[in-house]
C-alpha positions in Angstrom: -25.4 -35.9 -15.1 -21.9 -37.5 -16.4 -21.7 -37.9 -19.8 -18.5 -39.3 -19.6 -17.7 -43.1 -20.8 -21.7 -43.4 -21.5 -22.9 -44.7 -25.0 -26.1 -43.7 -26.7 -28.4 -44.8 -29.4 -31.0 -42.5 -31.2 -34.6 -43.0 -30.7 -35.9 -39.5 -32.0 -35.1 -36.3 -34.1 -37.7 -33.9 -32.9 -38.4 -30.4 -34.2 -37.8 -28.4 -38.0 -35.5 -31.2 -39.1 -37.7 -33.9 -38.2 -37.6 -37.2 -40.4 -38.4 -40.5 -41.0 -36.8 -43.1 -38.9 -37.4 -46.0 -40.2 -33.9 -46.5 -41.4 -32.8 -46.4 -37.8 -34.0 -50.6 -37.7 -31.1 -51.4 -40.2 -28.9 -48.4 -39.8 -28.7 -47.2 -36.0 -27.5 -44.3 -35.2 -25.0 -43.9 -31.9 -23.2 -41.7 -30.0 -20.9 -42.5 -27.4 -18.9 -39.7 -24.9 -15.3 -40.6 -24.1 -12.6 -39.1 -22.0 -9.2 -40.3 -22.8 -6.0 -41.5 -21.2 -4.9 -37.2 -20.8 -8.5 -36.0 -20.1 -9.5 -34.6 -23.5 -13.2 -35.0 -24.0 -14.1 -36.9 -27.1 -17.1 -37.9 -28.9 -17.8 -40.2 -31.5 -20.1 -43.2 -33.4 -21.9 -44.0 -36.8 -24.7 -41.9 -38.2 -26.4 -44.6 -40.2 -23.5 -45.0 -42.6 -20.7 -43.0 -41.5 -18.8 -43.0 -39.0 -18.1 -39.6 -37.0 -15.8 -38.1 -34.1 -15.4 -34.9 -32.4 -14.6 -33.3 -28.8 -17.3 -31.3 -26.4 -17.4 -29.5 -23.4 -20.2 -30.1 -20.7 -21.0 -28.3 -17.6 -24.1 -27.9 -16.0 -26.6 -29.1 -18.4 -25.1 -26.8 -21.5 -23.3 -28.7 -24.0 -21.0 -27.6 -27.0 -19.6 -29.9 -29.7 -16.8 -28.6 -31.7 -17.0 -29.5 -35.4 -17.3 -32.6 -36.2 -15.7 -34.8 -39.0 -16.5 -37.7 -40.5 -15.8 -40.1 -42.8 -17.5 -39.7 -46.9 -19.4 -43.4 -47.8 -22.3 -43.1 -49.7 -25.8 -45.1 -48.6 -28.9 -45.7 -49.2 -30.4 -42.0 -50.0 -32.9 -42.0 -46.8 -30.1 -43.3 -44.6 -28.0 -40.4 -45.8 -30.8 -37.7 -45.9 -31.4 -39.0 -41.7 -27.4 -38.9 -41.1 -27.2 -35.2 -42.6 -29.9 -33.8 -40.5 -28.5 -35.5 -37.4 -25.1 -34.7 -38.3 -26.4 -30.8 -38.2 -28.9 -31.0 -35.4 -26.0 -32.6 -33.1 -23.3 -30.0 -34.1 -25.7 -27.3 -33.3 -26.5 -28.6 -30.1 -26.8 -26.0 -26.6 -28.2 -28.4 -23.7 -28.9 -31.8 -22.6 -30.4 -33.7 -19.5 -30.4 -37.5 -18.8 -33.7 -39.4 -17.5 -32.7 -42.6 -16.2 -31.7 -44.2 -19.2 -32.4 -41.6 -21.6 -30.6 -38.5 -22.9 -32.1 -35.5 -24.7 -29.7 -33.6 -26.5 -31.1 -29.7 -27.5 -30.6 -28.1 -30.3 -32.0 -24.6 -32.0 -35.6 -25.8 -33.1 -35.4 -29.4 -31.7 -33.8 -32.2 -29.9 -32.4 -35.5 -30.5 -33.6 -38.3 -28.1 -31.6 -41.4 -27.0 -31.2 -44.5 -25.2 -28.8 -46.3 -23.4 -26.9 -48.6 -25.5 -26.5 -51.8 -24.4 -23.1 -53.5 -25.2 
């Protein structure tokens, strides 16, 4: 299960911070794990209107993202509301398991769900 140089698109936010997601259709939602040039683990993509980066650690199914920053545009007010919740929910997150071409990403009380982005 390499995270590593994959890139994801959200598909669900499951659980206590469960929301609409209709705004995914004009506003996706992606994440994408990198490793650069010296090694360093690195994520990073939009959340609907922002975009975001961080680094993580991953071994063995548990996952850990470090803070995250981002950048501070406004949007329409259900985009935002989604992009906050994620935002949370992925900074919070413990585990994660790929099936084929989806990823789960668990978090205390819920779990994101993803697909493969295609380029």
């Amino acid at each position: 299960m390499a995270l590593e140089n994959t890139t994801w698109r959200l598909v669900g936010l499951l659980g206590r911070d469960a929301t609409d997601l209709s705004s995914l259709a004009t506003s996706p939602i992606t994440l994408a794990f990198i490793v650069n040039t010296e090694g360093a683990l690195t994520i990073a993509g939009t959340g609907g209107c922002n975009r975001y980066i961080s680094t993580y650690t991953a071994a063995g199914g548990a996952l850990t993202i470090a803070p995250i920053a981002s950048t501070r545009m406004m949007g329409p007010p259900e985009v935002m509301i989604l992009e906050g919740r994620y935002l949370l929910a992925l900074s919070a997150a413990t585990r994660y398991a790929e099936y084929g071409d989806d990823l789960v990403i668990i978090y205390p009380g819920g779990e994101l769900r993803f697909t493969r982005a295609t380029r």
